[in-house]
N, C-alpha and C positions, 0 to 999 in steps of 0.2 A: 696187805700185811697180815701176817698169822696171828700175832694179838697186838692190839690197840687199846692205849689209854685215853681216854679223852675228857677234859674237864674234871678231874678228878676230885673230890674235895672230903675231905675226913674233919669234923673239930669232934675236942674233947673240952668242955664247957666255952670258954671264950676263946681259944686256942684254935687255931686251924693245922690240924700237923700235917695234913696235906693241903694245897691250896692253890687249887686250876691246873693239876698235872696233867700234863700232856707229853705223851710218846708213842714210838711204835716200834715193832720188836718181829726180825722177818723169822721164817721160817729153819729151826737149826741153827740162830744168829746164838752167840754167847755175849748177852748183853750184863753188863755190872751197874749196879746202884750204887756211886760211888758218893760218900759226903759224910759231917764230923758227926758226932752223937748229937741227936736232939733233931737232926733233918727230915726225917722223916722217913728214912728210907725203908726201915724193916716195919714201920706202919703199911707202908706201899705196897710192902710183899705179903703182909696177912692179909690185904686186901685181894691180892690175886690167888691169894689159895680160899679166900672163902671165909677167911676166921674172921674179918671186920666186915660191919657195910657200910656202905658208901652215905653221906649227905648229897652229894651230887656228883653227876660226872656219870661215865660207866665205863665198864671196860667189855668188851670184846675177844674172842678168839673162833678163827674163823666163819666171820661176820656173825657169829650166836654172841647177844648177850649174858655173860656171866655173872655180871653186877653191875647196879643203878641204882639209883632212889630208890627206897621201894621194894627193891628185889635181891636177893644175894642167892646163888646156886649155890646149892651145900656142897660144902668140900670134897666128901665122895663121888658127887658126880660128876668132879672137874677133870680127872684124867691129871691131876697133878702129883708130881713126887716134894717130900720136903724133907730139907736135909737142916736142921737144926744147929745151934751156933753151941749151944753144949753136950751133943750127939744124940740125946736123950733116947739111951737103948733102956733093956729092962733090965737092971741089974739081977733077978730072979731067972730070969730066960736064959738058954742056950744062944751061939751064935746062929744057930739054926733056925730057932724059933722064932730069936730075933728080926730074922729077913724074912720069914715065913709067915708072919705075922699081919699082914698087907693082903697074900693070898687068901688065906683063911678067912678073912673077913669079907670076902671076894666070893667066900666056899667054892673054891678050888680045888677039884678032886685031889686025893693025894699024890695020885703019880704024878701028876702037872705041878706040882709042889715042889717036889722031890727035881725035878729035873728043871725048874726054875730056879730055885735057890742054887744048885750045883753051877748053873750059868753065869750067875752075876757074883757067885764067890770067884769063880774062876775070871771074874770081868777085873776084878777089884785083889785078885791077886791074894784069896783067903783060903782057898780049897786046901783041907786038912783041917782047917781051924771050926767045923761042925757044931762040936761038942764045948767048945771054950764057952766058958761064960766072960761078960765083960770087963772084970775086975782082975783075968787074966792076962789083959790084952794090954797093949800102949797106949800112946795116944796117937798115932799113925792110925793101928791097925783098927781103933773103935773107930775112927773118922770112915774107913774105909766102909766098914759094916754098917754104917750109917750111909752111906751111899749107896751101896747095896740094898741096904732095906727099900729107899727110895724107890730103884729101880725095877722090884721086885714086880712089882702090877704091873710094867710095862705104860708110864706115864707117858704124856705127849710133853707135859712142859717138866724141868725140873728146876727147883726154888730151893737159894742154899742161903741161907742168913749165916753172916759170917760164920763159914765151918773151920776156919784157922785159926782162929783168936785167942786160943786157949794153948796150941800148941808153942813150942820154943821155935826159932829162927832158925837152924838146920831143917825141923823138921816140915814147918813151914812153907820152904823153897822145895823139898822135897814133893811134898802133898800138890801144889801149885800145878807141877811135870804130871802128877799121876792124876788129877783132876779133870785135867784136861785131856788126859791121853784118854781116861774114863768117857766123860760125853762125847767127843769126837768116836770114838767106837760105837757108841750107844747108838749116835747121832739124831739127839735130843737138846732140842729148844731150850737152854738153862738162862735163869736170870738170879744173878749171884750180886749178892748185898756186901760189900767191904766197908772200911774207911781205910783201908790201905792202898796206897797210892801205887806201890810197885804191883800186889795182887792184880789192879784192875788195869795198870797199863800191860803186863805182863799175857794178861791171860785174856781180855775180853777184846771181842769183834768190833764192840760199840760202846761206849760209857755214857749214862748220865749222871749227870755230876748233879748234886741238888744240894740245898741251903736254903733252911729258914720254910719248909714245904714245899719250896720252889722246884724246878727244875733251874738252873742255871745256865748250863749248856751242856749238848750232848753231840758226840761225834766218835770220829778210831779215836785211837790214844793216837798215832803222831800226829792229829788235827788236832785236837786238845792241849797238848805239848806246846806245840809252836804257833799254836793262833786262838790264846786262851782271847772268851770274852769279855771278859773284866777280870777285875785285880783280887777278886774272890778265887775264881777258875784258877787264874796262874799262879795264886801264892800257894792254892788245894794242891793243885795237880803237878807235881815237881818241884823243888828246888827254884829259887827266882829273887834276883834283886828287883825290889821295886824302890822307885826312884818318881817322889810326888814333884811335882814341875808345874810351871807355867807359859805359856808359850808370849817371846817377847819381841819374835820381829817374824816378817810371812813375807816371801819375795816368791812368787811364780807356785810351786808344787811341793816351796823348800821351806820348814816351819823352824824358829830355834827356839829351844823348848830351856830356860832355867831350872836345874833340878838342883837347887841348892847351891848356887856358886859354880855349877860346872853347867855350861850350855850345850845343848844335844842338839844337833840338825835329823828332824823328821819327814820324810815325804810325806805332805798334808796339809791340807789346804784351810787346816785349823785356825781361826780368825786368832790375833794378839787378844791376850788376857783370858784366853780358856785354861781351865783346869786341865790336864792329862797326866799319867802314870806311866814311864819308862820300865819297862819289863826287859832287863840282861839275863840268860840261863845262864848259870856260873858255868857250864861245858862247853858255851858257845863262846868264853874270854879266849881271848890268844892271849900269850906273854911272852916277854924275850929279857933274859936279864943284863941289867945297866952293868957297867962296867964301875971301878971303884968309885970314879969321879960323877957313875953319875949319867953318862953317852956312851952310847952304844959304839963298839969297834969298827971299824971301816971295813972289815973282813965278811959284815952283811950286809952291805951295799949301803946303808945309810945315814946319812948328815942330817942329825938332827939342829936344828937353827933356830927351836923357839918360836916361828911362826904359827900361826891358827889351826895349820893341817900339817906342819913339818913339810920340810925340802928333802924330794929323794931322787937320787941319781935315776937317771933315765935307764929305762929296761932291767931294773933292777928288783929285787924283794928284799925281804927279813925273812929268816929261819925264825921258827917261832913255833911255841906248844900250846896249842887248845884240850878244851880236856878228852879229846881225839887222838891225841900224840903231838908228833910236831909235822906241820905243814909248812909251805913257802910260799906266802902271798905276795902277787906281782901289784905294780901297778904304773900307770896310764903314761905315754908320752910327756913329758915334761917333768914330770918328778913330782905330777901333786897330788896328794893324798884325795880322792874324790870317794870310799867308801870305808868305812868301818871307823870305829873311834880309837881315839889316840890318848893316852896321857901317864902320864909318872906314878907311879904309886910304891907304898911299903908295907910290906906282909908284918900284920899284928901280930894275931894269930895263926894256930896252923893245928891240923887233926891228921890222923892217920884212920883212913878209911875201911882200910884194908885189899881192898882194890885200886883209889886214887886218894891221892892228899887231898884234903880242901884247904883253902886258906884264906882268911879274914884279913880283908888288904884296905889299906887306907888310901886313896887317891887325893889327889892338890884339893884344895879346900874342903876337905874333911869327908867327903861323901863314902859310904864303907859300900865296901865290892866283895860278895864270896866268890873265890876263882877254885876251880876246880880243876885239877890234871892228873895225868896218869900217874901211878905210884912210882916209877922210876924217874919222875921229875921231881926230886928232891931239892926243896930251895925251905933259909933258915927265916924264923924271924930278923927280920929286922932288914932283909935283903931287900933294894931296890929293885923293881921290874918295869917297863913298857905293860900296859896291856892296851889292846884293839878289841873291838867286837866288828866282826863283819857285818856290812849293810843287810845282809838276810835275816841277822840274828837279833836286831833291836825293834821291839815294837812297842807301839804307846798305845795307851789304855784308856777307857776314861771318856772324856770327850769328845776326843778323837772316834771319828767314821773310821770303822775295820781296823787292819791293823796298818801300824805305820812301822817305816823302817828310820833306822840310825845311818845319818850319814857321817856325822863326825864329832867327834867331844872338840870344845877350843876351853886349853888349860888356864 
């Protein structure tokens, strides 16, 4: 691995803001510290630039230590860039001087100057802008010269402590494209600090997620996504109903978990009377809307009767919208529901996303569901619906070994 954390550990009197961090970070990987204020995360990252040391633990970059008990390599000789969460240019300086500034202290002849600076203006899409001082600029265009400055020595790693956080939500999304199109050019090792959930699934190779000094868990964003490991991960990392339950009957591989009045079937082999936590993504609900009374039209295949898993006509499905669009789930010989969950519910609330609806839905004995669908699925309060979650999309938390799946709500 090109840098290694191991054992890491920071207090600040009785406090431990780091405590036993461990990770690794490969070569060119765009890794995010991704976790809420107070986690530790931007302690992590002045540790890898040098500005804090270590109580214990060390860190590594190819196999040279950087820091350990004991020992902290100063910052200049790390080959590191850092890119600052409120851009911290000089307001006195030109933008020139601004990026130029890194070389010089380097005593970089001037024409190596001159034709560096011009490189990484043109990298970051500034060239013309020389002579601007900062208080000219937006707040795009200082982000960018802040990247640039970084880049200017030609680092091996680059360190960005939340550099969005100050900007507005167009600009934001914008910066996020141009960041990335930035180090993938560079093609420099960056480890980028958020607490923004879209930032780090958006943009990073690998996240670790951390909480309370910890690390929590680390993996891509669609492992993190869909196989969060605890109820910490899955409530950080996306959108998630969580659903506290107890598991109250276990027959063969098939566990029925009480989560309030509504009973969930999980594959797991979870003894009766464990704790565990039912994780729904509100994108993963299917829904299909009831008719006035109540049942679904015979025009999509199915007879509902009330029973545990509902009667459905053989070789038949439901048209039905996930927050995917609309899909047609078949299902099995005989007409019986054998994966996803089933039950009645009525939309409370309801938002406009601007991309999809969400909507705050009440299911049979009280238990609240956000369902999420595309914005051309317009449905009111107060409207009856079906929802399902597909056996792939329900997993339990908690006491439960790994992740388990949903095989069926019984109403």
């Amino acid at each position: 691995m090109y840098i290694r954390v191991t054992n890491v550990v920071k207090k600040y009197a009785a406090r431990r803001a780091l405590d036993d961090i461990s990770f690794s970070v490969q070569k060119g990987q765009f890794v995010a510290l991704l976790g809420p204020s107070g986690c530790g995360k931007t302690t992590l990252l002045q540790a890898l630039a040098g500005f804090v040391d270590l109580d214990d633990g060390k860190i590594e970059r190819d196999s040279v230590v950087i820091s350990a008990k004991g020992y902290t390599m100063p910052p200049e000789e790390r080959r590191i860039g850092m890119v600052f969460q409120d851009f911290a240019l000089w307001p006195h300086m030109t933008v020139f001087d601004n990026v130029a500034f890194g070389l010089k202290m380097q005593r970089v002849i001037k024409a190596d100057i001159l034709r560096r600076v011009g490189e990484v203006l043109e990298t970051v899409h500034m060239t013309g802008y020389e002579r601007y001082f900062p208080h000219q600029l937006s707040g795009g265009q200082k982000q960018r010269i802040a990247i640039a400055r970084a880049l200017a020595p030609s680092p091996e790693v680059l360190l960005m402590d939340e550099p969005l956080s100050s900007l507005d939500a167009k600009l934001r999304e914008e910066m996020r494209w141009e960041i990335l199109r930035i180090v993938h050019e560079a093609d420099i090792t960056t480890i980028y600090v958020t607490h923004d959930q879209m930032e780090a699934l958006s943009m990073a190779d690998h996240i670790v997620v951390m909480n309370q000094g910890k690390v929590e868990q680390e993996g891509s964003a669609p492992q993190l996504y869909h196989e969060p490991a605890s109820v910490f991960a899955a409530d950080f990392l996306g959108a998630s109903n969580l659903w506290p339950g107890v598991v109250v009957a276990q027959s063969g591989d098939v566990a029925t978990v009480d989560c309030g009045g509504v009973a969930v079937e999980i594959v797991s082999h979870a003894a009766i009377h464990t704790h565990v936590t039912v994780m729904i993504r509100p994108t993963d609900i299917v829904a299909w809307k009831c008719e006035a009374s109540g049942t679904e039209s015979n025009h999509h295949g199915l007879d509902w009767h009330g029973t545990t898993s509902g009667t459905l006509r053989d070789g038949f499905g439901v048209d039905a919208v996930s927050g995917w669009g609309t899909s047609r789930f078949g299902y099995g010989a005989g007409g019986r529901m054998v994966s996803g969950l089933i039950s009645p519910a009525y939309i409370k609330r309801r938002a406009f996303l601007g991309s999809v609806w969400q909507y705050y839905m009440v299911m049979k004995n009280n238990p609240h569901l956000t369902l999420e669908v595309r914005h051309n699925e317009e449905w009111y309060v107060g409207d009856s619906l079906k929802v399902m979650v597909p056996r792939d999309r329900c997993h339990a938390l908690g006491a439960v070994e790994g992740s388990a799946q949903c095989s069926e709500i019984i109403g």
